[in-house]
C-alpha positions as CSV (number, residue, x, y, z in Angstrom):
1,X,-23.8,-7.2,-28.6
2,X,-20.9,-9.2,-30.0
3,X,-19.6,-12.1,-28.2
4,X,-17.2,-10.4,-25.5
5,X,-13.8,-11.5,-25.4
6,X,-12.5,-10.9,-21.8
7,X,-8.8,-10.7,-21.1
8,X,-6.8,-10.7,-18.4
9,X,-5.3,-8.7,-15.4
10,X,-2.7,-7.4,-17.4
11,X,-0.1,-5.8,-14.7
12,X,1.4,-6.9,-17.2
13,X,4.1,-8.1,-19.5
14,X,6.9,-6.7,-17.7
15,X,6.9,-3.9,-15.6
16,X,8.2,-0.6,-16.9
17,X,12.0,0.0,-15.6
18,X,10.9,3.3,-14.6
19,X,13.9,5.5,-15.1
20,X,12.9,7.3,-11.7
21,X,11.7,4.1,-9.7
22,X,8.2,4.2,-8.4
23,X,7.9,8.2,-8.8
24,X,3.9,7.9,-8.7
25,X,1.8,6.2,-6.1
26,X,-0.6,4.6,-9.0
27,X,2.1,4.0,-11.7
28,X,2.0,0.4,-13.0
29,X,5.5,0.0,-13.9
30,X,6.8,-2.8,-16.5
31,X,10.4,-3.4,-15.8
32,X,13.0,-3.1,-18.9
33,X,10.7,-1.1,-21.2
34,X,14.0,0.2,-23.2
35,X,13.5,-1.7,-26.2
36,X,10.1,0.2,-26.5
37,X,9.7,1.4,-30.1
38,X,10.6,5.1,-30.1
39,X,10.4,8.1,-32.5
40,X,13.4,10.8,-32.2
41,X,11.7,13.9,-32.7
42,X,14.2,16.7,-32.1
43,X,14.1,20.1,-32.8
44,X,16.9,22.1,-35.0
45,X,16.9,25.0,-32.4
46,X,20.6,25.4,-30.8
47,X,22.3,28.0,-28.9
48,X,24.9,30.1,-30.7
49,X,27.4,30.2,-28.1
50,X,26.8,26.6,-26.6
51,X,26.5,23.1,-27.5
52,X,25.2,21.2,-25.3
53,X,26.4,17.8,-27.1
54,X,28.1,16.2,-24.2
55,X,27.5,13.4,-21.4
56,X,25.3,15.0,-18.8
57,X,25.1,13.5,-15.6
58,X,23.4,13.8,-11.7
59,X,21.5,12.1,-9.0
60,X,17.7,12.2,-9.3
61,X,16.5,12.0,-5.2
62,X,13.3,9.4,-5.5
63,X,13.1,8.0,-2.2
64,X,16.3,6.2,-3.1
65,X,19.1,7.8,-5.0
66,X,19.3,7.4,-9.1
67,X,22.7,7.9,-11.0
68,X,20.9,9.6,-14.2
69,X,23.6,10.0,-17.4
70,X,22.3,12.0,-20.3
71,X,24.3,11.5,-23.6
72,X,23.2,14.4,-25.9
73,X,24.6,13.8,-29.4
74,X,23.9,16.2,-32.8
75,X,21.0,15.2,-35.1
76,X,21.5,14.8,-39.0
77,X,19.1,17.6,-38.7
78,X,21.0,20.3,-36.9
79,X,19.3,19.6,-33.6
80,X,20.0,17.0,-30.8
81,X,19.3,13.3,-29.9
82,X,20.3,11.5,-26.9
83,X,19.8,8.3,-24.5
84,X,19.1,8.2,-20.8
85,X,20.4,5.7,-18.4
86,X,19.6,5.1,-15.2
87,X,22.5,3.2,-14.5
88,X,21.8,2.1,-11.3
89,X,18.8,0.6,-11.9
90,X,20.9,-1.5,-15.2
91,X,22.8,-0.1,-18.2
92,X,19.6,-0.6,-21.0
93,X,19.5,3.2,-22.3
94,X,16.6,4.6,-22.8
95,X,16.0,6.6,-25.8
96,X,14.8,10.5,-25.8
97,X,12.1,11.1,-28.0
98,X,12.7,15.0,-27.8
99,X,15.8,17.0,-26.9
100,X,15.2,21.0,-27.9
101,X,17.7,24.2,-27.0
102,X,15.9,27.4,-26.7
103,X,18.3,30.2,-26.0
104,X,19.6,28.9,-22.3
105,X,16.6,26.0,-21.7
106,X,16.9,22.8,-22.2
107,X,13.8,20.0,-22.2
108,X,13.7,16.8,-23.1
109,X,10.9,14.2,-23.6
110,X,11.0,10.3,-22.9
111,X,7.7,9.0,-24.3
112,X,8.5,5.4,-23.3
113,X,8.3,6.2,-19.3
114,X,6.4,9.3,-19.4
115,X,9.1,11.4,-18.5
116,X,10.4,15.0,-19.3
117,X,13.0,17.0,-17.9
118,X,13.5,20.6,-18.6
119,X,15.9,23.0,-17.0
120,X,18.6,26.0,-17.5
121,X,22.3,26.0,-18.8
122,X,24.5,28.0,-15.8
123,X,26.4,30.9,-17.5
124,X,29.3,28.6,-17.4
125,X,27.6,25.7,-19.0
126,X,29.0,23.1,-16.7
127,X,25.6,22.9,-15.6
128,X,21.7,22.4,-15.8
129,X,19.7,23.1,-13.4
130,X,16.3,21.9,-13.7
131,X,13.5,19.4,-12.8
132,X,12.3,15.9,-14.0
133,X,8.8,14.9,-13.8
134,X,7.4,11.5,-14.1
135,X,4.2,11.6,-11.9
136,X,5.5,14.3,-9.8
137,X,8.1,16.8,-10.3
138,X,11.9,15.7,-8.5
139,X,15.0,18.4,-8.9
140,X,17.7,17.1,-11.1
141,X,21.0,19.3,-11.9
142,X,23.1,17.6,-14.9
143,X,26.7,18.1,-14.7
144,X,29.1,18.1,-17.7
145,X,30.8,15.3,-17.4
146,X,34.9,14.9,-17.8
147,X,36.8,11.8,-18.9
148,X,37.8,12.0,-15.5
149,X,34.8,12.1,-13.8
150,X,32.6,10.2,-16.3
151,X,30.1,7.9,-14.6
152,X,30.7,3.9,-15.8
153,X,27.6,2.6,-17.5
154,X,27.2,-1.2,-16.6
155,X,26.7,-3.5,-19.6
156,X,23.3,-3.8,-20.6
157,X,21.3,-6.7,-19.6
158,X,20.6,-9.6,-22.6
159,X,16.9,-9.5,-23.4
160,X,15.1,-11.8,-21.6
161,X,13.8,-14.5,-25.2
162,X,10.2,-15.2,-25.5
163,X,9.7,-19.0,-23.3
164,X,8.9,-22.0,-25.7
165,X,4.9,-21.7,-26.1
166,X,4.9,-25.7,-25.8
167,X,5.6,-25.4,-22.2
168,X,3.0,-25.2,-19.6
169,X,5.0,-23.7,-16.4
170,X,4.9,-23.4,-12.4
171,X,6.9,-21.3,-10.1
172,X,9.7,-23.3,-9.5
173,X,9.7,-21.6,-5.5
174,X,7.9,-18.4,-4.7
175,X,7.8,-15.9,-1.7
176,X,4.8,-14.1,-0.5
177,X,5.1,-11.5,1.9
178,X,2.6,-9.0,3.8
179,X,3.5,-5.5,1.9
180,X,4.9,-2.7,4.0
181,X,2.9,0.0,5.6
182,X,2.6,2.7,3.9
183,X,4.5,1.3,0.7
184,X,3.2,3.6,-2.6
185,X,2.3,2.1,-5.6
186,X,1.0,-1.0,-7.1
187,X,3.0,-3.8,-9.7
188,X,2.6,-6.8,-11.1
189,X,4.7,-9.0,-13.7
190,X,7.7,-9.9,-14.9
191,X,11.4,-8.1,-14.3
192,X,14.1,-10.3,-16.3
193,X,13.4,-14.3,-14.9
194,X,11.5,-12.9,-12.3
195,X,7.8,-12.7,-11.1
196,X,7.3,-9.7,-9.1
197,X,4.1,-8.2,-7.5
198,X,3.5,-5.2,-5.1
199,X,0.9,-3.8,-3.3
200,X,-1.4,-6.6,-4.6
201,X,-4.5,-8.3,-3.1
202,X,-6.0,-11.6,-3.8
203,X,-8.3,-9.3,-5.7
204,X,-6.0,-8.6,-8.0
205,X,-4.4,-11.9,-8.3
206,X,-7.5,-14.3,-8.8
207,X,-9.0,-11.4,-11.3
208,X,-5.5,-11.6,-13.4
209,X,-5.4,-15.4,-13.3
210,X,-8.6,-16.3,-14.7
211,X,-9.5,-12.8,-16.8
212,X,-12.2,-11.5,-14.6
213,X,-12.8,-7.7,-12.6
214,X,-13.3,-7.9,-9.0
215,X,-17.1,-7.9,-9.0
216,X,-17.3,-11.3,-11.0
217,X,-15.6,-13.0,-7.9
218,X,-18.6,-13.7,-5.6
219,X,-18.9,-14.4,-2.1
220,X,-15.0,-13.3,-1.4
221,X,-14.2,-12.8,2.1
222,X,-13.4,-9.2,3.1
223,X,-9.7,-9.0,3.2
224,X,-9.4,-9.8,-0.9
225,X,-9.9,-6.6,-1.2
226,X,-7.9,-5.5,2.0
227,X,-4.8,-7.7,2.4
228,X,-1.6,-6.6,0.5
229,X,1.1,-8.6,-0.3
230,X,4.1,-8.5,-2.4
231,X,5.3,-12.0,-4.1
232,X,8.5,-13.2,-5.2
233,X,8.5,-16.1,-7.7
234,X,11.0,-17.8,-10.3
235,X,9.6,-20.5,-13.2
236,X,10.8,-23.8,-13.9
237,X,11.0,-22.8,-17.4
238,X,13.9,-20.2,-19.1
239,X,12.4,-17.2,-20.9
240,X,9.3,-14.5,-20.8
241,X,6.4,-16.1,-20.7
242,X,3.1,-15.1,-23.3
243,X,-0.1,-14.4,-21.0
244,X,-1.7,-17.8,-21.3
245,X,1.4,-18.9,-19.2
246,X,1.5,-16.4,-16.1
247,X,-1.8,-16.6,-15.4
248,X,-1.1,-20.5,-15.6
249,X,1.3,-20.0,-12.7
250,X,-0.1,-17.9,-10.8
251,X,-3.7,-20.2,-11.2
252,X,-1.3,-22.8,-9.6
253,X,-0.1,-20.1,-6.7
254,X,-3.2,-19.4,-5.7
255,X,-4.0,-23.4,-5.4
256,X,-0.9,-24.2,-3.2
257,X,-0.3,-21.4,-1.6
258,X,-3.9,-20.0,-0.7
259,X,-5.7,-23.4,-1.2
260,X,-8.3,-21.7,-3.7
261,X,-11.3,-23.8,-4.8
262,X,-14.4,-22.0,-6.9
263,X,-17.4,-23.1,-8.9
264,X,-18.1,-21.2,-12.0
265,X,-21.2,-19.6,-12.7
266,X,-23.2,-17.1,-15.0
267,X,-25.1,-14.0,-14.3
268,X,-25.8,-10.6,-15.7
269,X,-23.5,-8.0,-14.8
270,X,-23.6,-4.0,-15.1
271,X,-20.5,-3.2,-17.1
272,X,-19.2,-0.8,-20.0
273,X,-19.1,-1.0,-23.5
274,X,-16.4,0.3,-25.8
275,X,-17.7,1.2,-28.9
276,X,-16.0,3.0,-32.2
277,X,-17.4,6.6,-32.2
278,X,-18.8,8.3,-35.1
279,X,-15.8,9.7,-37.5
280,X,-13.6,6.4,-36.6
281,X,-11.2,6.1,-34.0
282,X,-7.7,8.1,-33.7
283,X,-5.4,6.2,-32.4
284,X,-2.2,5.2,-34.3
285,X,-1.3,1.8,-34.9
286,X,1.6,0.9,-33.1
287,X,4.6,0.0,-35.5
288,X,6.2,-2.7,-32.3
289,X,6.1,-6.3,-33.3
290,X,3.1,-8.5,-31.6
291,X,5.8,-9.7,-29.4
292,X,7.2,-6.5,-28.3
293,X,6.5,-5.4,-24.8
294,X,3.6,-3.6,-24.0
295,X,2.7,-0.4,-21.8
296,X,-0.2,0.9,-20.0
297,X,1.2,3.3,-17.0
298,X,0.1,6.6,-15.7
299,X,2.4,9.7,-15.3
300,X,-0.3,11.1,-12.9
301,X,-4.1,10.5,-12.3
302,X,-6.1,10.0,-15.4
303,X,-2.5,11.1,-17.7
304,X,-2.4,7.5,-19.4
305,X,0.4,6.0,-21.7
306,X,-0.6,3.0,-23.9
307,X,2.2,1.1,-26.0
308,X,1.3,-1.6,-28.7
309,X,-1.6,-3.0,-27.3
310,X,-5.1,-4.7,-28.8
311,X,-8.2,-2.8,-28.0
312,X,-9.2,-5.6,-25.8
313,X,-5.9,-5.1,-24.4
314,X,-6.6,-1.4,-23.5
315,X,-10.1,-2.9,-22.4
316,X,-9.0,-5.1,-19.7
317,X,-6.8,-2.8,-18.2
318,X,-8.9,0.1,-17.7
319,X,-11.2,-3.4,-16.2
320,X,-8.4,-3.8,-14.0
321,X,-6.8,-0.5,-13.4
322,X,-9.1,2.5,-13.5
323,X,-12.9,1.3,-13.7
324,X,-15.6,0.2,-10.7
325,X,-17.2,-2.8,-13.5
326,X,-16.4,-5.2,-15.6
327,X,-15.0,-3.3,-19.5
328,X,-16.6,-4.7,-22.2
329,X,-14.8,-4.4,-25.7
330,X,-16.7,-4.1,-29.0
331,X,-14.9,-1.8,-31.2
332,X,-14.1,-4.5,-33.4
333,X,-10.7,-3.0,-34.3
334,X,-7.7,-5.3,-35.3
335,X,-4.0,-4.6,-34.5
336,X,-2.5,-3.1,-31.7
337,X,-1.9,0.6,-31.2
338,X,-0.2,3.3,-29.0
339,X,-1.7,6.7,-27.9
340,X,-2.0,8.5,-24.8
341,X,-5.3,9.8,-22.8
342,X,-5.5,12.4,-20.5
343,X,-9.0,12.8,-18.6
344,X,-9.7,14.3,-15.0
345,X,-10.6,11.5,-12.8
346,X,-14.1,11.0,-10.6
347,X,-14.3,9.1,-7.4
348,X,-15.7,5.9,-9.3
349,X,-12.3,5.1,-10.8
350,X,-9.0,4.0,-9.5
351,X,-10.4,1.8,-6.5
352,X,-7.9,-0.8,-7.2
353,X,-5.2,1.2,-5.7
354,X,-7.5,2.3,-2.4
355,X,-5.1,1.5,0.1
356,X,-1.6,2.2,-2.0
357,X,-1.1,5.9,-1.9
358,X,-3.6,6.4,-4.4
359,X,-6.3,9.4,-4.0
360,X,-8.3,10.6,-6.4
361,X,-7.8,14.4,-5.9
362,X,-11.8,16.7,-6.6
363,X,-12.2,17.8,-9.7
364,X,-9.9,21.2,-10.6
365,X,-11.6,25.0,-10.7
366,X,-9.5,25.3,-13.5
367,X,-11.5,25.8,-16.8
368,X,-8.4,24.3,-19.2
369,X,-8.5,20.8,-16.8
370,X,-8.7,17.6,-19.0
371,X,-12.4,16.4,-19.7
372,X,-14.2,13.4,-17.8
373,X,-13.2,10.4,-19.0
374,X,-16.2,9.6,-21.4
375,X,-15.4,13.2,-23.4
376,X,-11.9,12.2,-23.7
377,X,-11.8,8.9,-25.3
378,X,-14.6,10.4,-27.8
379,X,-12.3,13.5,-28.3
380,X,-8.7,11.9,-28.0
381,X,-9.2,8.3,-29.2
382,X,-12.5,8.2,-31.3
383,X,-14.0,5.9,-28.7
384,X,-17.0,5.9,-27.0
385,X,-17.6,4.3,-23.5
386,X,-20.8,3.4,-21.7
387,X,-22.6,1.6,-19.5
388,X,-24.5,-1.5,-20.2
389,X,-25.8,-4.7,-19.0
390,X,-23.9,-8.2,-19.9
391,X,-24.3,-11.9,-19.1
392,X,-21.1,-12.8,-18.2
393,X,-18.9,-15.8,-16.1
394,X,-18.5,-15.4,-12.4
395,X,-16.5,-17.4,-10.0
396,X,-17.8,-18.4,-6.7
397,X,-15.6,-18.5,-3.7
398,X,-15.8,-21.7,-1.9
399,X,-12.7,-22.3,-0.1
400,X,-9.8,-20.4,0.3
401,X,-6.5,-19.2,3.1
402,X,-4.4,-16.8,3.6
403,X,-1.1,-17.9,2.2
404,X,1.2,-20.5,3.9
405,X,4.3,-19.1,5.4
406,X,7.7,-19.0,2.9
């Protein structure tokens, strides 16, 4: 084996400014992905009698209501383009990837949150009634918009500049909380100057903050894997920090605000290896800049989106995210790259989010059902994963609280 390079918790960059909100129990979501680097596929099918190039708009019901405005514009190619804002959530649009018109139906595709909407024009074409899906599937009528009744569209927020690498920062104040009952999902990073976490255990935050899976933390009391919380923090630095800073800070939350103290040690762990598979991988190199954000989210279960990330990027989130051991990555491959994955899930994976919403349904009678997860990165990705045993670093627990009060 090559020497392993492990990364960090990587919940991650940002969260994805999910045009829907939290629409799935397990979605990681990095907020103000709407500079993500998109491809405008649309198709030159149009309706004879109606054009549907226009400003659509209607209110998406997702546990809190969502003001979504479609504007649907022709493409040099005879077909249609558009942008989606979700402009109560900010006025960054978000561009369609895929906008066709077959005869009265309408879909559209939105690579960069996972979304598609698809639904039919009334016979007065003031309407379309039809459903979004992101995760699950949310009823969504668009309404032809008038001058008159035109939604506003708030400015867009300034991007948030990359913070001086020089700088080694803390959280200038930072609010823990117990999360609520019941509260679905799970997130983690950075939305505009702000730190935010949900859903997230000390688990979680000590694996992020020094690169490690649960299982490498030894003799951790019971409730690291139990206790939620949700944490509000600010830095004493302006910008986005690079991932040698966060888990900086939040290496220095977990000393003053849980009094964390640790020895390191090394032992030989049960974990899986990523390997190329034979024929090469598949995958296409992302064309984002290094510096870009980056996306790993799940529309549903084992239905994975990856944006402009390293292998060992893609490794230590499935560490983090989806598998029960440490992920070991030796493919060896340079650059960063953007695909999707779509595998049916077994009980091993996903016990991050045990205790968020998140079930791993049984496997589906049906015969068409995605492959396991092995089949599918050979298939999909050209990437093989197994087990395999690895000496690696652990950290062992010797002090630590449960946080101080705010």
């Amino acid at each position: 084996m090559t020497d392993r390079v492990v990364r960090k918790l990587h919940f991650t960059t940002k969260f994805l400014l999910s045009l829907a909100g939290w629409l799935t129990v397990i979605a990681v979501t990095l907020f103000g992905l709407v500079d993500a680097a998109q491809s405008r596929a649309q198709s030159p099918t149009d309706s004879k009698t109606q054009s549907i190039a226009d400003t659509w708009q209607g209110t998406l019901h997702a546990g809190r209501d969502l003001r979504i405005v479609m504007k649907i514009s022709k493409a040099d190619d005879g077909g249609y383009k558009a942008v989606t804002y979700s402009i109560d959530q900010g006025g960054n649009g978000i561009p369609v990837d895929k906008v066709t018109l077959d005869g009265t139906t309408v879909t559209m595709s939105v690579k960069a949150i996972g979304g598609t909407y698809e639904g039919k024009i009334s016979g007065d074409g003031k309407t379309i009634n039809g459903t979004w899906t992101q995760g699950q599937p949310l009823p969504l009528t668009l309404t032809r918009a008038t001058p008159e009744t035109e939604w506003t569209i708030p400015p867009p927020a300034p991007p948030v500049l990359p913070m001086d690498a020089n700088v080694n920062p803390s959280f200038e104040v930072a609010t823990i909380k117990p999360s609520a009952p019941n509260q679905p999902g799970k997130g983690f990073g950075f939305q505009g100057d702000r730190f935010r976490t949900r859903n997230t255990n000390l688990n979680d935050l000590v694996a992020f903050a020094y690169g490690l899976h649960a299982k490498q933390l030894i003799d951790a009391p019971t409730w690291f894997g139990t206790d939620l919380y949700d944490i509000e923090a600010k830095p004493d630095a302006p910008g986005r920090p690079n991932q040698k800073q966060m888990q900086a800070m939040v290496q220095k939350l977990l000393t003053d605000r849980f009094q964390l103290k640790f020895h390191h040690d090394k032992r030989e762990l049960s974990v899986y290896v990523i390997k190329v598979a034979s024929g090469g991988p598949k995958m296409e190199k992302s064309t984002s800049a290094e510096n870009d954000p980056t996306a790993f989210f799940f529309r549903a279960l084992g239905d994975l989106t990856v944006r402009n990330q390293t292998m060992t990027d893609f490794a230590t989130w499935m560490q983090s995210g989806v598998m029960d051991k440490p992920v070991v990555d030796e493919t060896e491959l340079k650059g960063r790259y953007d695909f999707q994955l779509k595998w049916t899930p077994d009980e091993s994976q996903f016990g991050q989010f045990r205790g968020t919403g998140a079930v791993v349904p049984p496997p589906p009678d049906d015969p068409k059902a995605p492959p396991n997860l092995y089949t599918a990165m050979q298939e999909q990705l050209g990437l093989k994963m197994a087990p395999g045993k690895f000496p690696d670093d652990v950290i062992v627990i010797d002090h630590v609280e449960k946080p101080s009060e705010n």
